[in-house]
Structure formats: structure tokens, C-alpha cells
C-alpha positions in Angstrom: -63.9 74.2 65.4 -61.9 72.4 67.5 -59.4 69.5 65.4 -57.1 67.6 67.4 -54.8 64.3 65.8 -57.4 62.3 66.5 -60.6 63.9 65.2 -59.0 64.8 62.0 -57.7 60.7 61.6 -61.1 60.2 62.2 -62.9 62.6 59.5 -60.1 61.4 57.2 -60.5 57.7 57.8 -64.5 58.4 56.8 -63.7 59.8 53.9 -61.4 57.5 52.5 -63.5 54.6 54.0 -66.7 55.9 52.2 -64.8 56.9 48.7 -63.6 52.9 48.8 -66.5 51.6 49.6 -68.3 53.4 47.5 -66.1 52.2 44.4 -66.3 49.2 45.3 -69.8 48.9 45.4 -70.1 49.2 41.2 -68.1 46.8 40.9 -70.9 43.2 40.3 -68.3 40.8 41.9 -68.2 42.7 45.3 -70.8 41.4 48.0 -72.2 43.5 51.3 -70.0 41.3 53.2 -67.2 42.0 51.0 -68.2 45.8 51.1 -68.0 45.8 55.1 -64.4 44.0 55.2 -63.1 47.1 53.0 -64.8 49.4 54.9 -63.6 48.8 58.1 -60.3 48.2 56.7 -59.6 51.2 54.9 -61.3 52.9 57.9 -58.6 51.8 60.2 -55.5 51.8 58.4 -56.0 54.8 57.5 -57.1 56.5 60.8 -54.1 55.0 62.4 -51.9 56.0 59.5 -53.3 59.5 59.3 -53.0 59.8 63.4 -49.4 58.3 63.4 -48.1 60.9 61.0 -50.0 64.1 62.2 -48.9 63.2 66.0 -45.2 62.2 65.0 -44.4 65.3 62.2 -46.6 67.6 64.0 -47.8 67.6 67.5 -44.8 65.8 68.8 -42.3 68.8 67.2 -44.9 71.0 68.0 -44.5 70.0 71.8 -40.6 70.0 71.5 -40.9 73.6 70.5 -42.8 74.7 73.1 -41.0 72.8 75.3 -37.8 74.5 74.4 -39.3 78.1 75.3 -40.3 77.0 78.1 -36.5 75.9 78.6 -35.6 79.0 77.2 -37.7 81.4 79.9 -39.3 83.4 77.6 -41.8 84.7 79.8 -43.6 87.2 77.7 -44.4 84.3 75.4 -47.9 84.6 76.3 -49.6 81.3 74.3 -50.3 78.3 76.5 -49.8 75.1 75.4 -53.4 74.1 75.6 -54.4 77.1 73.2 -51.8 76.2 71.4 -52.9 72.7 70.6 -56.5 73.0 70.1 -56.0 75.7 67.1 -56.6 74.1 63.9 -53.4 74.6 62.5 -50.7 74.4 65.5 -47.3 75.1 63.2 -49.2 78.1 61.4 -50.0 79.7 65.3 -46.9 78.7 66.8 -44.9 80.3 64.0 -47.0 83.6 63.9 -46.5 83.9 67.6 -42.5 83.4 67.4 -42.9 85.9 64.1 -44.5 88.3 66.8 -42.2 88.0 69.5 -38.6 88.1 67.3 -40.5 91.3 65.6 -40.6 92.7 69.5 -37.5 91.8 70.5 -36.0 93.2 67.6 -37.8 96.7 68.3 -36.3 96.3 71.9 -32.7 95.8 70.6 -33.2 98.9 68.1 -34.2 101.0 71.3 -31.3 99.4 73.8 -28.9 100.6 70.4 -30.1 103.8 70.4 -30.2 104.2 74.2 -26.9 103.2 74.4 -25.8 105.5 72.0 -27.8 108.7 73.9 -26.0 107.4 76.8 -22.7 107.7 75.5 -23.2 111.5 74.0 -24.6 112.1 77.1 -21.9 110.4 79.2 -19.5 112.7 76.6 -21.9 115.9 77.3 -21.9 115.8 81.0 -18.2 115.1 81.6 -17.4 118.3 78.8 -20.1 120.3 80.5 -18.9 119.5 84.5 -15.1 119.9 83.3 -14.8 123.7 82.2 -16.0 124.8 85.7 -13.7 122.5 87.6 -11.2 123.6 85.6 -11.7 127.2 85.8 -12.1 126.9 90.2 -9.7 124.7 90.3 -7.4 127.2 88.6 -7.7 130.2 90.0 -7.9 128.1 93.4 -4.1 127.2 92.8 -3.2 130.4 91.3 -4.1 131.6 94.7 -2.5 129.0 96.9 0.8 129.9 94.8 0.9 133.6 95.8 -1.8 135.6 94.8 -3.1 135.7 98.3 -1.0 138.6 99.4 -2.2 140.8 96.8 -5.5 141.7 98.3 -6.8 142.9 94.8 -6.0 140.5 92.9 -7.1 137.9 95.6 -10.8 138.8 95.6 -11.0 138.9 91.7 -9.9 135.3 91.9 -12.2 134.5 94.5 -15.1 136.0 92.3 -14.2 134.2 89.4 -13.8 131.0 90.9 -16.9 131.5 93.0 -18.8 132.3 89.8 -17.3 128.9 88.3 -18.9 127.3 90.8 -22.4 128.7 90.7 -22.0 127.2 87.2 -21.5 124.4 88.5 -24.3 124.1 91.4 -26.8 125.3 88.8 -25.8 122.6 86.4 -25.9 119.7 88.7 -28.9 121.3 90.2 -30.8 121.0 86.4 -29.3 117.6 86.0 -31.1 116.3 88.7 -34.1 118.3 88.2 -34.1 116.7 84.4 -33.6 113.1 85.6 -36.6 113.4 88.9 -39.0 115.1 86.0 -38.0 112.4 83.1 -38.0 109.1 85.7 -41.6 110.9 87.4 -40.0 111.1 91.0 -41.0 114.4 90.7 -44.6 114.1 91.7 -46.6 117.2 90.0 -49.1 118.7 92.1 -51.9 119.8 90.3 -54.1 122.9 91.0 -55.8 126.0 89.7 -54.2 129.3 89.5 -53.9 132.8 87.4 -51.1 132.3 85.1 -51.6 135.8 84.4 -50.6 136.8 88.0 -47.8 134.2 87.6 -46.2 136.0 84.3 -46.5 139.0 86.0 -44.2 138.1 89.3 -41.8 136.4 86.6 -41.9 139.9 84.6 -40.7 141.4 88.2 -38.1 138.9 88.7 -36.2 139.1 85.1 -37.1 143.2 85.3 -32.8 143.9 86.2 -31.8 141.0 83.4 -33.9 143.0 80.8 -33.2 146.1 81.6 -29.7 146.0 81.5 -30.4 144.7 77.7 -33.1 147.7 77.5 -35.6 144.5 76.8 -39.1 145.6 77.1 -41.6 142.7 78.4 -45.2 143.0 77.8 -47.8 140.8 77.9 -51.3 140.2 75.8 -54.2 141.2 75.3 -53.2 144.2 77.7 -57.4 144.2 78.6 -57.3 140.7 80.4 -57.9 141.1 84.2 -57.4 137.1 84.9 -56.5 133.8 83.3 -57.4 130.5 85.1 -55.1 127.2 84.3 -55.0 123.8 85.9 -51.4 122.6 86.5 -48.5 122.7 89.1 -47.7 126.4 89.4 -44.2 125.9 90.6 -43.4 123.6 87.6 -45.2 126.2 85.1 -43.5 128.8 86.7 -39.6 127.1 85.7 -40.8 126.6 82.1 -41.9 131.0 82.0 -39.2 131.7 83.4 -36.7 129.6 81.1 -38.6 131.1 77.9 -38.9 134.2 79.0 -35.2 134.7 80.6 -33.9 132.6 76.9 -35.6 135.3 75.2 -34.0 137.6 77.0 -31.0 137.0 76.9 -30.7 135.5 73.2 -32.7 138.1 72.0 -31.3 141.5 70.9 -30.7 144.7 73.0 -33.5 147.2 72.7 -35.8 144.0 72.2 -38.8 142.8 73.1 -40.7 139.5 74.4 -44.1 138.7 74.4 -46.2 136.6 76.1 -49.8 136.3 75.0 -52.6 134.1 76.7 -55.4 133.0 74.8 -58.6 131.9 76.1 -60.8 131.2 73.4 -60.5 127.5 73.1 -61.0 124.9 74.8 -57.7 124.9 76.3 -55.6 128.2 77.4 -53.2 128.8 74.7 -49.8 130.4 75.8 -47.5 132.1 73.2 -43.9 133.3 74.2 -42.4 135.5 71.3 -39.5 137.5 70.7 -37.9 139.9 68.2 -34.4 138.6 68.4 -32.5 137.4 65.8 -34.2 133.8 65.1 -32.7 130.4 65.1 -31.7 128.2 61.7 -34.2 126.1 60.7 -32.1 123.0 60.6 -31.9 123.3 64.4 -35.3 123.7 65.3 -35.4 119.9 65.8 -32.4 119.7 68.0 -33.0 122.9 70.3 -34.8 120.6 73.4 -32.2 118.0 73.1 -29.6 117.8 76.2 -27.0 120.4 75.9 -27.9 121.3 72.2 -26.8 125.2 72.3 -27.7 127.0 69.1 -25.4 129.5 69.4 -22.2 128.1 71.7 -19.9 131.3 72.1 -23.1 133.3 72.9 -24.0 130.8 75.8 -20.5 131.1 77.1 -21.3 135.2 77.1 -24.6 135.0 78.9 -24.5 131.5 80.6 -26.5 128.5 80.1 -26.4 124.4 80.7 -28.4 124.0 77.5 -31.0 121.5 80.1 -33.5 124.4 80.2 -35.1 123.5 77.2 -35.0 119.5 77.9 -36.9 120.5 81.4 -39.5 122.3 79.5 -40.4 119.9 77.2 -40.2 117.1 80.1 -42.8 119.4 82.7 -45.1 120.3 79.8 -45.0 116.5 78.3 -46.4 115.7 82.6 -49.1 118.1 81.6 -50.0 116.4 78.8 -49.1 119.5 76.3 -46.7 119.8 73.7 -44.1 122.5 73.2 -44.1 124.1 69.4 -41.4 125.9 68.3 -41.4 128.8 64.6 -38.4 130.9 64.1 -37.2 133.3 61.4 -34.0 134.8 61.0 -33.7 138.3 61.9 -37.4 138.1 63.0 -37.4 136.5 66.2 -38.3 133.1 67.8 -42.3 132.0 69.1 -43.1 129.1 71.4 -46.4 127.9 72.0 -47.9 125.3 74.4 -51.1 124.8 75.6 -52.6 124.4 79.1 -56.2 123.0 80.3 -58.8 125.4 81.5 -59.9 124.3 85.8 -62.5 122.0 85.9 -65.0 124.2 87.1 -65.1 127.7 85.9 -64.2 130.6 88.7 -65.7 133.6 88.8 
């Protein structure tokens, strides 16, 4: 019901009019023409009492209120000052709404904290992460310049190693970017049906020197399936296989093995990547898809790594509405699992 100032003077005023008039009525002296006097006076005084007080101590500050938002710009304030003063109870709105909207902001300043925090490990990350390959180039560049040159030997050594510093480098700008397109959606993900099956096979063929110089052995199951249909972007799908599968790799341990199986039973196609390698603590299975996490830092400076690939992964599969899971036991090895949808329509 709608209960302006003036419509709740006016109930008011009845009331108080009737109650008097009614108790005035017992009493013998009291006439009609008495009766009608202290009607309408009661009626009035107290509708223009009642109106002057709810107008002054409440609509009036209620207006200054809004009025000062308004001031203010606070444009996802989203209650009108019409709505606002044709609800029964103005203050009691008005102050849930302002509840509502410091309770938002304050969620907003928790995420700017915490974003600005991420930014400044990141920040930290990045500049330790970009510096050891500048640094290494950048050395064996001025130990060249400074008279290694005329030692042909010596020269191309250099040259190797600071060429290899520098694929580092090209390779960790290259994810960087790659991490920031996926995360802000420039990337654009082109969706379509393919075999993933034929897919894991072509990665198998491209990791076959990287695992056999590990004696790795890379199988895939159930060794009886002839196809496996997905829906997704290949190429994306392809870079989180091949990060798995060449992690497993090379975290795993010589005369290893990785798995990947593909099940089709449900309603979506379940993909499993497992090793036999030596596991990962438990305490940092939460952290392993964070930027630059590295679970085991002096064996990523052995075999190479930006510590991004994970971050990637999660960031593609997140586009593809999936989710990453991650088990590991020491000494047992280390399974990931995500799932993919089935095509729309069935193939043949």
C-alpha cells in the first residue's frame, strides 16, 4: 500500500479525531454541536501536526540524503527517488540500500587488495624470471666482445649458450603473452569437432626424441579405441596435451611412463593424463597452476620451464567450460583429469 506524509496525517488525524469524539460523547454535558467542534479540531491539529513532523524529520532528510548521492555520483545506486518515497517506510529502504551498496564496495576493495598484491608478486615474478636470461646473454655476449672471439672454440660455445639464453627468453615472453590474450579473452577460441585421439597421437610423435632420451614409454588407453570425437579448438587442446604430456615427461623418472586415457562413457569425454614419476607434495597441489609456482625449482633449471604452462592450461580449459583436477602420490606418480563435451551431433 502506498503511504505518503499526507495519507498517513490523514489516517492518523481519523483516528485521533474518532477516539476524542468518541470520549467525548459519554460524557452528559457534551452536545452534537459540541461533539463536531472537537471533531474537526482534533482532526486538524493533529493532521497538520502529524504531517509537519513526518515531512520535516523524515522526508525532508530523506531527500537531503538522496540528494547527496546524487552529489556524490554514485551511479550504481540503482533506487530512484520516486521508489524511494512511495515505500512505506523510506529511512528503513534507504538504509538497506546504502547497507547493500557499502557491503559491495567493500567486496570490491577486498578484490582491488588482493589484486594489487597478485600484481606485485607478479611484477616480482616476471622481472626474476626475464633477468636470469638477460643476464646469462648478456654475459657471455661481453665475454665475447672482450676476447673470446679469436678463439674459434670457445667462441661458438658462447654463442650456443647465449643463443640458448635467449630461446628462454623468446619462449617466456611468448607464454606471457599467450597467458594474458587467453585470461583477457583476446584470444578468440574457435570451436569445432575433431579426434582427440588422432591429436594425442601426432603429440606422441612430436615428444617421441624428448622421451626417448629419458627411455619414457607413452601409451595411450583403452589400446582397442579406433576414434574419439570432442568439440573444442584443436589448436588450443593441443598446447594443454602437449604441456601435460611433455611435464610428465620430463618431471617424471627415467625408464618411466605416461598415460593418457580417453573415456567415453559419459556424457562428456573424460581425459586422464597419468604418470609414474615421483609425485608432488600435497601442500602444493593447490599452488601448482599459479604463475611461476615451480614445484621443484633446481629440477626446472635442469630441464627448462617458465612455470606459465600450467596457468595456460587451466586458462584454455576454464574457455571450455571444464575444470582441471589434479591427485598425486609420492613415489607413485601424478594424474590430471579434465573433461571435454561430446560434438553435437554424433559422427559415424
Amino acid at each position: 500500500m502506498f503511504l505518503s506524509p499526507r495519507w498517513i496525517s490523514l489516517f492518523t488525524s481519523l483516528l485521533v479525531s474518532s477516539i476524542t469524539t468518541g470520549f467525548l460523547s459519554f460524557v452528559p454535558e457534551v452536545n452534537l454541536a459540541m461533539l463536531f467542534i472537537a471533531a474537526i479540531g482534533s482532526f486538524f491539529s493533529t493532521f497538520f501536526f502529524t504531517f509537519y513532523i513526518i515531512d520535516l524529520l523524515v522526508f525532508k532528510e530523506v531527500n537531503q540524503i538522496y540528494a547527496s548521492i546524487q552529489k556524490l555520483k554514485i551511479s550504481d545506486f540503482d533506487i530512484s527517488r520516486k521508489t524511494l518515497l512511495k515505500s512505506v517506510n523510506p529511512l528503513k529502504k534507504l538504509n538497506r540500500e546504502i547497507s547493500n551498496y557499502v557491503s559491495k564496495k567493500q567486496e570490491e576493495i577486498d578484490e582491488l587488495k588482493r589484486m594489487e598484491i597478485f600484481r606485485r608478486e607478479f611484477l616480482a615474478d616476471v622481472s626474476h624470471e626475464l633477468k636470469t636470461p638477460i643476464f646469462a646473454a648478456q654475459g657471455f655476449v661481453h665475454t665475447l666482445i672482450d676476447g673470446a672471439l679469436e678463439d674459434p672454440a670457445i667462441a661458438e660455445r658462447f654463442l650456443k649458450k647465449a643463443a640458448k639464453s635467449l630461446d628462454g627468453l623468446d619462449i617466456l615472453v611468448r607464454d606471457l603473452v599467450v597467458l594474458s590474450q587467453v585470461e583477457t579473452g583476446d584470444i578468440k577460441m574457435i570451436f569445432g569437432t575433431f579426434d582427440i585421439l588422432e591429436l594425442v597421437k601426432e603429440i606422441f610423435e612430436q615428444l617421441e626424441n624428448k622421451a626417448n632420451k629419458r627411455n619414457t614409454t607413452l601409451l595411450y588407453k583403452p589400446k582397442d579405441l579406433r576414434a574419439c570425437w570432442v568439440y573444442g579448438d584443436k589448436q588450443r587442446l593441443s598446447q594443454v596435451l602437449i604441456n601435460l604430456i611433455d611435464n610428465a615427461i620430463k618431471y617424471g623418472k627415467d625408464n618411466g611412463k605416461v598415460v593418457v586415457e580417453l573415456n567415453t562413457e559419459n556424457k562428456k569425454v573424460e581425459v586422464v593424463i597419468e604418470d609414474n614419476g615421483p609425485g608432488i607434495p600435497q601442500e602444493q597441489l593447490p599452488r601448482i597452476f599459479e604463475r611461476f609456482y615451480k614445484v621443484d625449482k633446481s629440477r626446472t633449471r635442469e630441464v627448462g620451464g617458465t612455470g606459465l604452462g600450467l596457468a595456460i592450461v587451466k586458462h584454455i580449459l576454464n574457455a571450455h567450460d571444464s575444470a582441471i583436477n589434479v591427485t598425486s602420490k609420492m613415489d607413485k606418480g601424478t594424474r590430471f583429469t579434465f573433461h571435454l563435451a561430446k560434438p553435437p551431433k554424433e559422427i559415424a
